[in-house]
C-alpha positions in Angstrom: 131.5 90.7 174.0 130.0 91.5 177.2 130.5 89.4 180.2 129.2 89.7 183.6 130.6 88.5 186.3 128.5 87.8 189.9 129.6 87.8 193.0 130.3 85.3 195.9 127.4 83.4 196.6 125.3 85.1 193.9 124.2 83.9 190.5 123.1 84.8 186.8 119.7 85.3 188.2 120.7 88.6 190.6 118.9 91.7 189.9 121.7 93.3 188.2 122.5 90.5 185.9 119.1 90.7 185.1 118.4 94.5 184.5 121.6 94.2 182.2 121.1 91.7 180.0 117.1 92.6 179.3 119.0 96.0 178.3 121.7 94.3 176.0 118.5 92.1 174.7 116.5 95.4 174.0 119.2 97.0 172.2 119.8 93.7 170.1 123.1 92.5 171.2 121.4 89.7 173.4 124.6 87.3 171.2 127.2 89.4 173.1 125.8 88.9 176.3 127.5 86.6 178.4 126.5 84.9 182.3 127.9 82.2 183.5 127.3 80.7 187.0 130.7 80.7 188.4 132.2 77.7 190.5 132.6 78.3 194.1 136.8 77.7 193.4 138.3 81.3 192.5 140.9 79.7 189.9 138.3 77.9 188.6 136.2 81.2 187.9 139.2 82.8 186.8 139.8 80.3 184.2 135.9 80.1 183.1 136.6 84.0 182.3 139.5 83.6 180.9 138.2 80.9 178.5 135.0 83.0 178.0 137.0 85.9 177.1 139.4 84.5 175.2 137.3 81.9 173.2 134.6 83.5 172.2 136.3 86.4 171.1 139.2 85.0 169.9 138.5 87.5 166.8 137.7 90.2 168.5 140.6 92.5 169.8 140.9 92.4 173.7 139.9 96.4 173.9 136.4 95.1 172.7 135.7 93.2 175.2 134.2 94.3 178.5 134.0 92.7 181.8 131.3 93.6 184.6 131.9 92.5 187.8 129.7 92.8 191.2 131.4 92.3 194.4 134.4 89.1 193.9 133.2 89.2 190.6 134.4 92.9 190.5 137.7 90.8 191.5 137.6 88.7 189.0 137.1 91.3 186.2 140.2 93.1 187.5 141.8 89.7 187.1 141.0 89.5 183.9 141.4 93.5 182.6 145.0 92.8 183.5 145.7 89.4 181.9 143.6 90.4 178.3 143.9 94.2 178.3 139.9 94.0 177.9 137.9 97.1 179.9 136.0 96.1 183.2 133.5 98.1 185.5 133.4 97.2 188.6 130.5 97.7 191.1 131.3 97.1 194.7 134.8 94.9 194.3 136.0 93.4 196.5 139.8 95.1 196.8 141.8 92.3 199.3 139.8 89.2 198.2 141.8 86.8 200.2 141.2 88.8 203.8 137.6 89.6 203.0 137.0 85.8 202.0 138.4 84.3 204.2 135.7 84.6 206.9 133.6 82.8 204.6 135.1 79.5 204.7 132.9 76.7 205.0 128.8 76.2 204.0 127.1 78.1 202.1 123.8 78.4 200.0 123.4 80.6 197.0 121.4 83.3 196.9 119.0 82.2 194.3 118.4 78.6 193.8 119.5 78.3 197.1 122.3 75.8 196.1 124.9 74.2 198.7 128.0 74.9 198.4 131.5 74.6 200.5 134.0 77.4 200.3 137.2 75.4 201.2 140.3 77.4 203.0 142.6 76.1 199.7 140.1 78.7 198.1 141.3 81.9 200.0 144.8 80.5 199.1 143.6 81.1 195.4 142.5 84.1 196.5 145.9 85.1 197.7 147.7 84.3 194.7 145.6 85.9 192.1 145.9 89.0 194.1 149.8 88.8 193.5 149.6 88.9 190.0 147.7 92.7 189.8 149.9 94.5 192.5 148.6 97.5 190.2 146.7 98.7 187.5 147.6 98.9 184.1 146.1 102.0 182.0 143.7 103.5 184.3 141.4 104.5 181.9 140.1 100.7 180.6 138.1 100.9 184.2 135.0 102.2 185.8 134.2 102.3 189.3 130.7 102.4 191.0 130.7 101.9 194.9 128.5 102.8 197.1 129.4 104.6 200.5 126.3 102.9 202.2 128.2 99.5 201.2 127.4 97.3 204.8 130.2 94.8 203.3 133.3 96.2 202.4 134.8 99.7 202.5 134.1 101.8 199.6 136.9 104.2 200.5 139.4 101.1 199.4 137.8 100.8 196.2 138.3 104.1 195.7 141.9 104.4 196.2 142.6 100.9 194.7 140.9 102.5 191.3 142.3 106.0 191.8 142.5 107.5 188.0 140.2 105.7 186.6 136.5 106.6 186.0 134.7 106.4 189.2 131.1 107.3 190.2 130.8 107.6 193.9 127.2 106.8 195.3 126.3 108.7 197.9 124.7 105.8 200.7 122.8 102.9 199.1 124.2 99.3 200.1 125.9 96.2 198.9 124.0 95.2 196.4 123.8 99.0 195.2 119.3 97.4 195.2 119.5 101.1 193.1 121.2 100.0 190.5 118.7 100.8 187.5 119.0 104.6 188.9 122.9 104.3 188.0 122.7 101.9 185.3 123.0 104.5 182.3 126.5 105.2 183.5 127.1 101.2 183.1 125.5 100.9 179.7 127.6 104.1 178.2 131.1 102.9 179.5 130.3 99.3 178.3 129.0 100.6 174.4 130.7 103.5 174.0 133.8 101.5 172.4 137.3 101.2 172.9 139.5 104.8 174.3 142.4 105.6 172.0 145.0 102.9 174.1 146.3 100.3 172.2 
């Protein structure tokens, strides 16, 4: 299983979500590709991932499933590497989700759709507490990091040490949204189908 995880105020329908799952369709394995749109409430995203992970793959051993996360989804799949055991790459996480969020209380519209939404201040307080529960990282190598060092949002050089000894691959400039993405995107596809390390 394959699940992709956007980021805050993004959607199913952003560029990367879209360039990876018309490769995962190519290759035939468009059934274990999976999407969601995730609610604006962080435990209720966590839980949607959870469920996703854990339902749908209730056969499958954790180690076979792998998360992708942009941006708070790259929080999110943390989040969830360390509750399943499950592998996660992570482009552009966000590292301290509750101080970077927290400037975005309020309105909001999503990117595409252009959807309303409130992020409520009881949601950085979400925030805070799923931070708590991954004070570090469990067996380095179930990870791979892509930030960007052009990133206008947050500051790559914290993902970096926040993922120090796991797989990283350190873009030199592009932004946010790493809009290069297809450029680094073989890296992605071989950490996601390469299969399980040898941890148990």
């Amino acid at each position: 299983m394959i699940l992709y995880l956007h980021g805050f105020r993004s959607s199913p329908d952003s560029f990367k979500a879209r360039l990876l799952g018309a490769q995962f369709m190519r290759r035939g394995l468009a059934h274990r590709w999976h999407c969601p749109q995730l609610p604006a409430s962080p435990a209720e995203a966590m839980r949607l991932a959870l469920d996703l992970a854990t339902g749908q793959a209730a056969a499958i051993p954790a180690r076979d499933v792998v998360v992708i996360g942009s941006s708070l989804g790259g929080f999110y799949a943390t989040w969830l590497a360390e509750q399943t055991g499950c592998r996660a790459i992570l482009l552009n996480p966000v590292v301290h989700a509750a101080r970077d969020l927290a400037t975005q209380v309020g309105l909001h519209r999503t990117f595409h759709g252009d959807q309303p939404f409130e992020f409520l201040p009881t949601h950085v307080t979400e925030l805070a507490r799923a931070e708590a529960d991954i004070p570090i990282l469990s067996r380095p190598e179930r990870y791979f990091l892509l930030a960007a060092t052009g990133d206008e949002v947050l500051d790559w050089r914290e993902m970096q040490l926040r993922y120090a000894g796991c797989g990283q691959r350190i873009i030199d400039g592009s932004d946010h949204g790493i809009s290069d993405f297809e450029r680094y995107m073989p890296e992605v596809l071989e950490f996601a189908l390469r299969g399980p390390t040898s941890y148990s």
